[in-house]
PDB file with SEQRES, HELIX, SHEET and CRYST1 records, atoms N, CA, C and O in Angstrom:
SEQRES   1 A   67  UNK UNK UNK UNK UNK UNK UNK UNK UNK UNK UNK UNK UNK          
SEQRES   2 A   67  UNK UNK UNK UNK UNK UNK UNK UNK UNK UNK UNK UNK UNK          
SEQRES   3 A   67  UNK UNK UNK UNK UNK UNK UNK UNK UNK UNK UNK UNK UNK          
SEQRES   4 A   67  UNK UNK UNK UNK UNK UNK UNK UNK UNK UNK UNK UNK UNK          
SEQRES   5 A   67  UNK UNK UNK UNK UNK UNK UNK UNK UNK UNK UNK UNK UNK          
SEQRES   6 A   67  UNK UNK                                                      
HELIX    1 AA1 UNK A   13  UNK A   18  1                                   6    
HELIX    2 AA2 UNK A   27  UNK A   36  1                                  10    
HELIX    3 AA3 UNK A   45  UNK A   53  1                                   9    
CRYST1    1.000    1.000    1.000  90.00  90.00  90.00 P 1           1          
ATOM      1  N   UNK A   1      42.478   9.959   4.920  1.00  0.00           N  
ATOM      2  CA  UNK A   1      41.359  10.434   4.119  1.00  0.00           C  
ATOM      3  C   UNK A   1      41.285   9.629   2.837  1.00  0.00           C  
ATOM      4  O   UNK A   1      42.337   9.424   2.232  1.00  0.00           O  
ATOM      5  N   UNK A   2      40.178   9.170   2.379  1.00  0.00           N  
ATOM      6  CA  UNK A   2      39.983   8.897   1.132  1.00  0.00           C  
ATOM      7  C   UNK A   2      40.682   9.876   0.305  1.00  0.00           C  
ATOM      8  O   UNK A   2      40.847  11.089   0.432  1.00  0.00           O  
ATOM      9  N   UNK A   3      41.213   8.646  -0.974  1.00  0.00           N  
ATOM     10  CA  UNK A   3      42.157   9.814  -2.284  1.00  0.00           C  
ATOM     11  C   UNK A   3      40.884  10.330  -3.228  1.00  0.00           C  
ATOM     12  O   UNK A   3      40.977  11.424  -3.786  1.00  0.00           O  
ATOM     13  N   UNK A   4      39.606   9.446  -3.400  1.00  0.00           N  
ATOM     14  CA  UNK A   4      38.925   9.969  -4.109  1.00  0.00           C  
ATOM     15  C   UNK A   4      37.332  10.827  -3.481  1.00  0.00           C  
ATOM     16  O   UNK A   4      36.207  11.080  -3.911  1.00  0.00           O  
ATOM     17  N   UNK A   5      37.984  10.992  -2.461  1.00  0.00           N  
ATOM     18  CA  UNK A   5      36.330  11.599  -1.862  1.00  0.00           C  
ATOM     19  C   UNK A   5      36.404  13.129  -2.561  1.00  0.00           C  
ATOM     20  O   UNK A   5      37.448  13.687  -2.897  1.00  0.00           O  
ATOM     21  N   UNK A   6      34.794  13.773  -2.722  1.00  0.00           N  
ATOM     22  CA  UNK A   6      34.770  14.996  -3.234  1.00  0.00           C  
ATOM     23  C   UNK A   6      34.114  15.634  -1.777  1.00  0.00           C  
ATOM     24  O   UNK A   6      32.914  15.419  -1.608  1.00  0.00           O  
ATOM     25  N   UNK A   7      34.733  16.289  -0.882  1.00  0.00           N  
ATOM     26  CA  UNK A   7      33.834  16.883  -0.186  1.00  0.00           C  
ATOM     27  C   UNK A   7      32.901  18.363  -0.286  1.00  0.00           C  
ATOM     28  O   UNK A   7      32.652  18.826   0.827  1.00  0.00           O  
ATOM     29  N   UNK A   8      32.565  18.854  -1.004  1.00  0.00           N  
ATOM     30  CA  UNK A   8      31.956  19.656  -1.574  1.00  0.00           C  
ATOM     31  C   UNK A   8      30.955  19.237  -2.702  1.00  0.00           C  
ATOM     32  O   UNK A   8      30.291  20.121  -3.242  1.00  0.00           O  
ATOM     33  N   UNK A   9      30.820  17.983  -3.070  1.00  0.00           N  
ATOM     34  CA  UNK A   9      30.314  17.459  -4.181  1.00  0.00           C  
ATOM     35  C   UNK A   9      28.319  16.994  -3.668  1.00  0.00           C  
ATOM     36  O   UNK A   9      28.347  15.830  -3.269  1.00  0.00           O  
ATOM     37  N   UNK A  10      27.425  17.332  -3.628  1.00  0.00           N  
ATOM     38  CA  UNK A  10      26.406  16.673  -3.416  1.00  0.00           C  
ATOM     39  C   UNK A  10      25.887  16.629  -4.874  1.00  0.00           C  
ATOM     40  O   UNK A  10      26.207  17.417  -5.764  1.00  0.00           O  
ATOM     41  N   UNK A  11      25.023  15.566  -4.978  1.00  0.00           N  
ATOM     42  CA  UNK A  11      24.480  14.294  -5.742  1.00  0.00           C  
ATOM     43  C   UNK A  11      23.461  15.752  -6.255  1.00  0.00           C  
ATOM     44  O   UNK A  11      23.531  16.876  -5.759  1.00  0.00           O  
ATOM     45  N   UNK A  12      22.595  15.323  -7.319  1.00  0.00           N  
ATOM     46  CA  UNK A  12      21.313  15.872  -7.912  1.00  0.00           C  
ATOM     47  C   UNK A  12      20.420  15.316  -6.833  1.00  0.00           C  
ATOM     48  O   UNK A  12      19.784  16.214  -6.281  1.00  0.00           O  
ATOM     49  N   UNK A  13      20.136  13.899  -6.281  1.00  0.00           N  
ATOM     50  CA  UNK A  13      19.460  13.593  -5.528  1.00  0.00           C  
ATOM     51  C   UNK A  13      19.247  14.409  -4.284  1.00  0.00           C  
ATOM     52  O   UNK A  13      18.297  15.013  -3.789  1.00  0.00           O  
ATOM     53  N   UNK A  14      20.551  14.181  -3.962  1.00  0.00           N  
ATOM     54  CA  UNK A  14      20.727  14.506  -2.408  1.00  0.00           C  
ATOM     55  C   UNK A  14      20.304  16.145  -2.216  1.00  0.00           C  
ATOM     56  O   UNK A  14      19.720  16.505  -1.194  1.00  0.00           O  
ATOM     57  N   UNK A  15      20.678  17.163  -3.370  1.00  0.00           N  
ATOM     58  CA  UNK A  15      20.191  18.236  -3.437  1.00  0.00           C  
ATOM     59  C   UNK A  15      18.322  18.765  -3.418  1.00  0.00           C  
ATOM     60  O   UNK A  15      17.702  19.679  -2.876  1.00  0.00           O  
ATOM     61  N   UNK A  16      17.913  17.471  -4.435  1.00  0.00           N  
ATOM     62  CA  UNK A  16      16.609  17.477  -4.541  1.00  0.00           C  
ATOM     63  C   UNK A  16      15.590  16.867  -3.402  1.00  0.00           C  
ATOM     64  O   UNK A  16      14.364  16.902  -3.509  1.00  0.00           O  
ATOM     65  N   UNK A  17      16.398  16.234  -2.159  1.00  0.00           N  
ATOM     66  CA  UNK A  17      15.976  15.564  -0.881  1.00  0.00           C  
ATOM     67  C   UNK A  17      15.788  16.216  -0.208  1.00  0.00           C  
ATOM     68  O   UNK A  17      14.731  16.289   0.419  1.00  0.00           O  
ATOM     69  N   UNK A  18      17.105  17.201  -0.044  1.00  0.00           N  
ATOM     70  CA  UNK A  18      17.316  18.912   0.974  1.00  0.00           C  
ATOM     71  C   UNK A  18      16.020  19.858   0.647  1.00  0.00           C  
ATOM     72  O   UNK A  18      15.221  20.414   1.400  1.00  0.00           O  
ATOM     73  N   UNK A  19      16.121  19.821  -0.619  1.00  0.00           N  
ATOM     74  CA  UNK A  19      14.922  21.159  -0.635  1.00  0.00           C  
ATOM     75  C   UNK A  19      13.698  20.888  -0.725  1.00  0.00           C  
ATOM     76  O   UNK A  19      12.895  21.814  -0.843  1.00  0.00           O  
ATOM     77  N   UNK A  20      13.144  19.162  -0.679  1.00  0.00           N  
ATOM     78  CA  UNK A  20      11.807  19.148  -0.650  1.00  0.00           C  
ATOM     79  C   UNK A  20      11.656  18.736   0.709  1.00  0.00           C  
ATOM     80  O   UNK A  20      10.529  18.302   0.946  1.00  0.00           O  
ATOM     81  N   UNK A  21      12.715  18.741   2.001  1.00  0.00           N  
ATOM     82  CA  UNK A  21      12.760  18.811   3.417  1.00  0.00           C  
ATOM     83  C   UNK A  21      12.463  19.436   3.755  1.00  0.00           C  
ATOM     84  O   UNK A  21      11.753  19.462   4.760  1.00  0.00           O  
ATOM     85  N   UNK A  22      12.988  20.696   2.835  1.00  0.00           N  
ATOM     86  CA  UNK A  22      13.076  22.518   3.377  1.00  0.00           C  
ATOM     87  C   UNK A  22      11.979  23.087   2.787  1.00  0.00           C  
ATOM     88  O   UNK A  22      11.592  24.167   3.233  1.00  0.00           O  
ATOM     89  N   UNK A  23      11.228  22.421   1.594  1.00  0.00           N  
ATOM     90  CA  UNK A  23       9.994  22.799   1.537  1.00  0.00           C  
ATOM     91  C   UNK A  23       8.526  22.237   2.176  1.00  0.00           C  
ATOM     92  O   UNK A  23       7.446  22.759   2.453  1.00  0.00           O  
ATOM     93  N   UNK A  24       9.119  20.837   2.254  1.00  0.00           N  
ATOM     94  CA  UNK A  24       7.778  20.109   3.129  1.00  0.00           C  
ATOM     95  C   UNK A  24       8.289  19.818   4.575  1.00  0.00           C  
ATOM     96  O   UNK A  24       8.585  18.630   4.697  1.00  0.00           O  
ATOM     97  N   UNK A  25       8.485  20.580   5.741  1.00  0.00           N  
ATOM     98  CA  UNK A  25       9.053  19.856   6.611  1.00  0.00           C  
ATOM     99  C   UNK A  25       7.902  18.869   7.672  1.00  0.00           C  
ATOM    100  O   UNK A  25       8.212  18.355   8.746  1.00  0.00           O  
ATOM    101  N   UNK A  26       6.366  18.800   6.913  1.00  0.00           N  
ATOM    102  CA  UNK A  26       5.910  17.565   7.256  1.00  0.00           C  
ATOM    103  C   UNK A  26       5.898  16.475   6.910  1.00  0.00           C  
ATOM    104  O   UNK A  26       5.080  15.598   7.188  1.00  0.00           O  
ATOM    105  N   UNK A  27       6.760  16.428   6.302  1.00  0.00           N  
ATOM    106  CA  UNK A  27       7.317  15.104   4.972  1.00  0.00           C  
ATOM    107  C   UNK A  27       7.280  13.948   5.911  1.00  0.00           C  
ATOM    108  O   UNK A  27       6.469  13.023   5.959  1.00  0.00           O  
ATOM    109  N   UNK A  28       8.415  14.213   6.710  1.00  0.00           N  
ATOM    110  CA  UNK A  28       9.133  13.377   7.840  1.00  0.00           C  
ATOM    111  C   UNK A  28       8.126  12.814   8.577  1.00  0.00           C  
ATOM    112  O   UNK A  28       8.129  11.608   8.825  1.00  0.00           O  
ATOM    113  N   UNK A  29       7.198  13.611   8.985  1.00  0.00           N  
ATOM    114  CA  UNK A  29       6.528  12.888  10.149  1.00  0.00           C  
ATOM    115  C   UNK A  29       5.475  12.239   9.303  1.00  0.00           C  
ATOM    116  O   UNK A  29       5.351  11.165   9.890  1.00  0.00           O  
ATOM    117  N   UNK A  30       4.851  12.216   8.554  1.00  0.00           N  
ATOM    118  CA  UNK A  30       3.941  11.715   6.926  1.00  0.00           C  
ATOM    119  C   UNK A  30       4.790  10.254   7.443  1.00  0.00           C  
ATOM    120  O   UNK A  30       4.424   9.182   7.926  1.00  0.00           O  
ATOM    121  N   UNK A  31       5.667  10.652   7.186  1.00  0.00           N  
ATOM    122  CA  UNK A  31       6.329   8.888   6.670  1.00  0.00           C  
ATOM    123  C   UNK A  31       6.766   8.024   7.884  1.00  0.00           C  
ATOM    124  O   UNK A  31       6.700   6.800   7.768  1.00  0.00           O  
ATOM    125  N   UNK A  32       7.153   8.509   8.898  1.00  0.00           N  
ATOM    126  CA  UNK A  32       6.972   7.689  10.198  1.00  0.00           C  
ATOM    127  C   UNK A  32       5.476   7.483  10.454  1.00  0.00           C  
ATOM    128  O   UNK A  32       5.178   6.474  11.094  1.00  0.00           O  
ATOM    129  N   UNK A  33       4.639   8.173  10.105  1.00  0.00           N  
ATOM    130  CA  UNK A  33       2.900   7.647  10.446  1.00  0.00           C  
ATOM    131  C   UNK A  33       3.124   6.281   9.607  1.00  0.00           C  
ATOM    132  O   UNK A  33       3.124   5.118  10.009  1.00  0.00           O  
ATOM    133  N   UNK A  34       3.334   6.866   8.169  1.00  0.00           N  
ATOM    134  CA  UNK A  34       3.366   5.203   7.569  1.00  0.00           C  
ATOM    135  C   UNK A  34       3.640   4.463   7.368  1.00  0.00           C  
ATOM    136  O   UNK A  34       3.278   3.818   6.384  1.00  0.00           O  
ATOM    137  N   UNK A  35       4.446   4.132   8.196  1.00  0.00           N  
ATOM    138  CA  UNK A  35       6.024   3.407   8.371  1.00  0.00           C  
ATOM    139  C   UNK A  35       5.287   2.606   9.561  1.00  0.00           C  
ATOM    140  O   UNK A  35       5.219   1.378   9.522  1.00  0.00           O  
ATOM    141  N   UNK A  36       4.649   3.474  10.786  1.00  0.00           N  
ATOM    142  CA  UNK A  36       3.914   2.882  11.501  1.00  0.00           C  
ATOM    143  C   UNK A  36       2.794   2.086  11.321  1.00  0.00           C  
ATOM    144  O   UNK A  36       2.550   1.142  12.073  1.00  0.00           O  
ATOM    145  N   UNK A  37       2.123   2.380  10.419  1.00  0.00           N  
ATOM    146  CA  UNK A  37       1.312   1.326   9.884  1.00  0.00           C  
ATOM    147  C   UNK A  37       1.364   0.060   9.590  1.00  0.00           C  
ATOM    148  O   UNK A  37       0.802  -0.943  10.031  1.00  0.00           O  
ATOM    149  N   UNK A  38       2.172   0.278   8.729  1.00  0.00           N  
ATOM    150  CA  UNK A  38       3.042  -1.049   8.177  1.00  0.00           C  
ATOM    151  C   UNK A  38       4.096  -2.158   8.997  1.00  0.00           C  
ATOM    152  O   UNK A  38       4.150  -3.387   9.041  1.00  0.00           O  
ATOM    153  N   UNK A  39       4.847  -1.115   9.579  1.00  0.00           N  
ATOM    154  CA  UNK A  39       6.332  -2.226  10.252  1.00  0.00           C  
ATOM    155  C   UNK A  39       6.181  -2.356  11.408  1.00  0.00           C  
ATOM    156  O   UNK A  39       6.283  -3.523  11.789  1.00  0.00           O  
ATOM    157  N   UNK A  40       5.888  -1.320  12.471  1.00  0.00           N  
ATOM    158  CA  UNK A  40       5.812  -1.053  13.625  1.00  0.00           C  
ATOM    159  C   UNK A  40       5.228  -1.411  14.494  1.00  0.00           C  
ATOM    160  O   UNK A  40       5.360  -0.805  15.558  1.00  0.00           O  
ATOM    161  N   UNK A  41       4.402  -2.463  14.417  1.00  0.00           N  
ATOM    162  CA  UNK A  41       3.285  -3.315  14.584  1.00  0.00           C  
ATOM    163  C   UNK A  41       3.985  -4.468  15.474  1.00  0.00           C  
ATOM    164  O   UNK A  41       5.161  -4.821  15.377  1.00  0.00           O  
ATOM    165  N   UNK A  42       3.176  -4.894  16.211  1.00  0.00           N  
ATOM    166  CA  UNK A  42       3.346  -5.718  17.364  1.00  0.00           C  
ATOM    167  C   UNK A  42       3.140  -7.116  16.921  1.00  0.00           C  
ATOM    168  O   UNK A  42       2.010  -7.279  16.460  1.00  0.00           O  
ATOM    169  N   UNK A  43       3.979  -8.308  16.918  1.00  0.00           N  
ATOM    170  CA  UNK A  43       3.566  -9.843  16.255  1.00  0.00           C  
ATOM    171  C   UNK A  43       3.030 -10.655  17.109  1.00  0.00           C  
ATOM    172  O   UNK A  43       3.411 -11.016  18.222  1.00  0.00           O  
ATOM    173  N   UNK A  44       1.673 -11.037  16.201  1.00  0.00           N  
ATOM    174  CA  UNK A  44       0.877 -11.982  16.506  1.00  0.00           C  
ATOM    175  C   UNK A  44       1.961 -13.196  17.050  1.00  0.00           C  
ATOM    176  O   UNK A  44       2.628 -13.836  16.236  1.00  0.00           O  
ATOM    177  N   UNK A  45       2.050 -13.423  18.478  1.00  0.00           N  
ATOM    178  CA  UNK A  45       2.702 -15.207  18.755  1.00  0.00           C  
ATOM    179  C   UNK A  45       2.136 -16.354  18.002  1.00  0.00           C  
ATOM    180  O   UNK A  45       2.707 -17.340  17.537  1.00  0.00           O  
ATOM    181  N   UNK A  46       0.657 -15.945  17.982  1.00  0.00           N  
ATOM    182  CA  UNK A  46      -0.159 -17.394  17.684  1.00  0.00           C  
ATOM    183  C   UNK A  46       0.436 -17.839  16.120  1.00  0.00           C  
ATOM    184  O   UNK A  46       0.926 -18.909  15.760  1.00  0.00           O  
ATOM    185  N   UNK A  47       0.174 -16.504  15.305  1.00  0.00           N  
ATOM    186  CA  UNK A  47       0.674 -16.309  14.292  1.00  0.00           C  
ATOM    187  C   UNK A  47       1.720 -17.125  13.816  1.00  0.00           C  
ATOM    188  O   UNK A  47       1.601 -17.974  12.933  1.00  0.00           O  
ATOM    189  N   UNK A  48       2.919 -16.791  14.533  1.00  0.00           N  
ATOM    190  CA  UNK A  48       3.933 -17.085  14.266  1.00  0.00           C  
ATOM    191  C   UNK A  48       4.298 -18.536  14.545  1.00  0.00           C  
ATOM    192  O   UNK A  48       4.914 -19.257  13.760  1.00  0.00           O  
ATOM    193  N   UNK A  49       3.831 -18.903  15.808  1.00  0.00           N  
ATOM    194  CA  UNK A  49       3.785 -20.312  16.060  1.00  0.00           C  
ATOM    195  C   UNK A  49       3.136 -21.264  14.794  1.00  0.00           C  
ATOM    196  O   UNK A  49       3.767 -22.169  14.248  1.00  0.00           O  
ATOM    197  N   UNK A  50       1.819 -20.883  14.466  1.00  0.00           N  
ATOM    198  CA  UNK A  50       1.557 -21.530  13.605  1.00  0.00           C  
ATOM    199  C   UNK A  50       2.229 -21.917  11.833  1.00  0.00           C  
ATOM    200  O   UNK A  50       2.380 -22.996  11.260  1.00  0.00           O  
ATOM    201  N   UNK A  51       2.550 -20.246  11.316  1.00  0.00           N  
ATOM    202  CA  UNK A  51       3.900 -20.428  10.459  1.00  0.00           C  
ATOM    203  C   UNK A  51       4.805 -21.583  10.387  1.00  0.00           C  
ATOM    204  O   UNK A  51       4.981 -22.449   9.529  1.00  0.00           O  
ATOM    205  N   UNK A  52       5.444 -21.293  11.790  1.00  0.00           N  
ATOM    206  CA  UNK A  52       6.598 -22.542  11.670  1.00  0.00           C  
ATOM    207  C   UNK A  52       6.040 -23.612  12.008  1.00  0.00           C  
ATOM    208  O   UNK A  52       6.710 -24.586  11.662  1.00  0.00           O  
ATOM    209  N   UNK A  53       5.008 -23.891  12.589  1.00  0.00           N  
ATOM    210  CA  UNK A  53       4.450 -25.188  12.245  1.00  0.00           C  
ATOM    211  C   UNK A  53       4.170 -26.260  11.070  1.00  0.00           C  
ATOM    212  O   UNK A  53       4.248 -27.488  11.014  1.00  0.00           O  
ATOM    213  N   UNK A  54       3.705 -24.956   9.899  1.00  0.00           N  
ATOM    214  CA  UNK A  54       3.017 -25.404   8.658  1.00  0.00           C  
ATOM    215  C   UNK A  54       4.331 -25.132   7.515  1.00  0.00           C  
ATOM    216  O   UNK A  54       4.405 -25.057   6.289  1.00  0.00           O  
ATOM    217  N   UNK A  55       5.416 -25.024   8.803  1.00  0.00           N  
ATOM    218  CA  UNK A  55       6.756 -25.250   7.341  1.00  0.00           C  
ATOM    219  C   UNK A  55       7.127 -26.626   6.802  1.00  0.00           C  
ATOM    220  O   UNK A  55       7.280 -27.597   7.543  1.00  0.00           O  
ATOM    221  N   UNK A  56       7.295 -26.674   5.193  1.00  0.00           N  
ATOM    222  CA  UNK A  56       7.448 -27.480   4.911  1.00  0.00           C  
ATOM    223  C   UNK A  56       9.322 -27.754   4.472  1.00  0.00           C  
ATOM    224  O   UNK A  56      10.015 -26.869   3.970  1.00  0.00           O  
ATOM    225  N   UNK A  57       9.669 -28.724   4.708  1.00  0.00           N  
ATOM    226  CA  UNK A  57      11.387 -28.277   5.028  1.00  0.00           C  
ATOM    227  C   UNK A  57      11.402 -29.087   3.362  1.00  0.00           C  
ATOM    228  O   UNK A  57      10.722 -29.878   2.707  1.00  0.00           O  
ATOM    229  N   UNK A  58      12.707 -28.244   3.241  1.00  0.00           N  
ATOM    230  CA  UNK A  58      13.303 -28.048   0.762  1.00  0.00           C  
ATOM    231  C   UNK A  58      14.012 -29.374   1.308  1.00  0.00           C  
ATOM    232  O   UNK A  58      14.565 -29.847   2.301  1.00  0.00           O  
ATOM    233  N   UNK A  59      13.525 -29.731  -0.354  1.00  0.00           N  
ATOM    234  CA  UNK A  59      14.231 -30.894  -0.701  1.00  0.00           C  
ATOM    235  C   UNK A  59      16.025 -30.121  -0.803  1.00  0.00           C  
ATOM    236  O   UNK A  59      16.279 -28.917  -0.849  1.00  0.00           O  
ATOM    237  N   UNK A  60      17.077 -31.340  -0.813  1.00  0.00           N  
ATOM    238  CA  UNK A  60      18.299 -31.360  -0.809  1.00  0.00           C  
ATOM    239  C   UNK A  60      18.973 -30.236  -2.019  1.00  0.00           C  
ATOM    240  O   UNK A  60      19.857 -29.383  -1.936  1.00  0.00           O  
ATOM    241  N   UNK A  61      17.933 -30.780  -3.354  1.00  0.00           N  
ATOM    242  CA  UNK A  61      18.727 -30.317  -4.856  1.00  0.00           C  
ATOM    243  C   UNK A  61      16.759 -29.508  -5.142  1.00  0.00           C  
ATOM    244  O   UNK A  61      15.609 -29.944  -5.197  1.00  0.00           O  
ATOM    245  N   UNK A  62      17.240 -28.596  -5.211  1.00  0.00           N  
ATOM    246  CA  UNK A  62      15.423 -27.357  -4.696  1.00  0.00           C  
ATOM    247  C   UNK A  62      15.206 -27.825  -6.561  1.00  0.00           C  
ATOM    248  O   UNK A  62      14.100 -28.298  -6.824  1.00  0.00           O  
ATOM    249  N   UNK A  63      16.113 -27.703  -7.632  1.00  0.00           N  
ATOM    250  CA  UNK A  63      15.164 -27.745  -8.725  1.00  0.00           C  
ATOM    251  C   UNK A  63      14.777 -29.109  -9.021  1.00  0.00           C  
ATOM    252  O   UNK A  63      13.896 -29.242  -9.870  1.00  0.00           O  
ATOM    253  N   UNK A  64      15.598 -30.855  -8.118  1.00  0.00           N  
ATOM    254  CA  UNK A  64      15.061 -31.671  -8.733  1.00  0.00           C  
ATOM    255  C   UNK A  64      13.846 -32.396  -8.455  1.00  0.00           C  
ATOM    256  O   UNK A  64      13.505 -32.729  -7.320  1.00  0.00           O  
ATOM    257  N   UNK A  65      13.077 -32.678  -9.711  1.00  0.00           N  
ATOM    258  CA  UNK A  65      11.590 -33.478  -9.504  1.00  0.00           C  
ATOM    259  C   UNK A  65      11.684 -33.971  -8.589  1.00  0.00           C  
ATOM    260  O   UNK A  65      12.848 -33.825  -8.216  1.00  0.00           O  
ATOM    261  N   UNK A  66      11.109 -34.559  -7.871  1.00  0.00           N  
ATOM    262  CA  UNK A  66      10.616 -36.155  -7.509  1.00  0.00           C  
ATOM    263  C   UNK A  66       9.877 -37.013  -8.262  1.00  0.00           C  
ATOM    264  O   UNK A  66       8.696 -36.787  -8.528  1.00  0.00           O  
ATOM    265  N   UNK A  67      10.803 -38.525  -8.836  1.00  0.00           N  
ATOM    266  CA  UNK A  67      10.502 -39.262  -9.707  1.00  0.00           C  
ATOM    267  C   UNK A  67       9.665 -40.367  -8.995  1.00  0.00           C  
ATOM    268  O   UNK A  67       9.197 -41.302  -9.646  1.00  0.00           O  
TER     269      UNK A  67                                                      
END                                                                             
């Protein structure tokens, strides 16, 4: 066992996470909708092909000029 674990100890956070769970329990599904929006999304190939196409590869030393 850990010498310094508190097991009885929860955070202000972690307390204030629990009870707006236990007060909103549509919280959860709210945020997988918008989670889906955003991340969950299927990638364009063409997309991506083209990306690494239009990469341009770093110089050796990234802060020096070119003289």
């Amino acid at each position: 066992m850990f010498p310094f674990a508190r097991p009885h100890y929860t955070s202000d956070t972690t307390q204030f996470l629990n009870q707006l769970k236990t007060e909103r329990p549509e919280l959860e599904a709210q945020q997988r909708q918008g989670r889906a929006l955003l991340w969950d999304t299927g990638m364009d190939a063409q997309f991506h092909a083209n990306a690494k196409a239009a990469r341009v590869p770093q110089q050796p030393y990234v802060y020096q000029t070119k003289a």
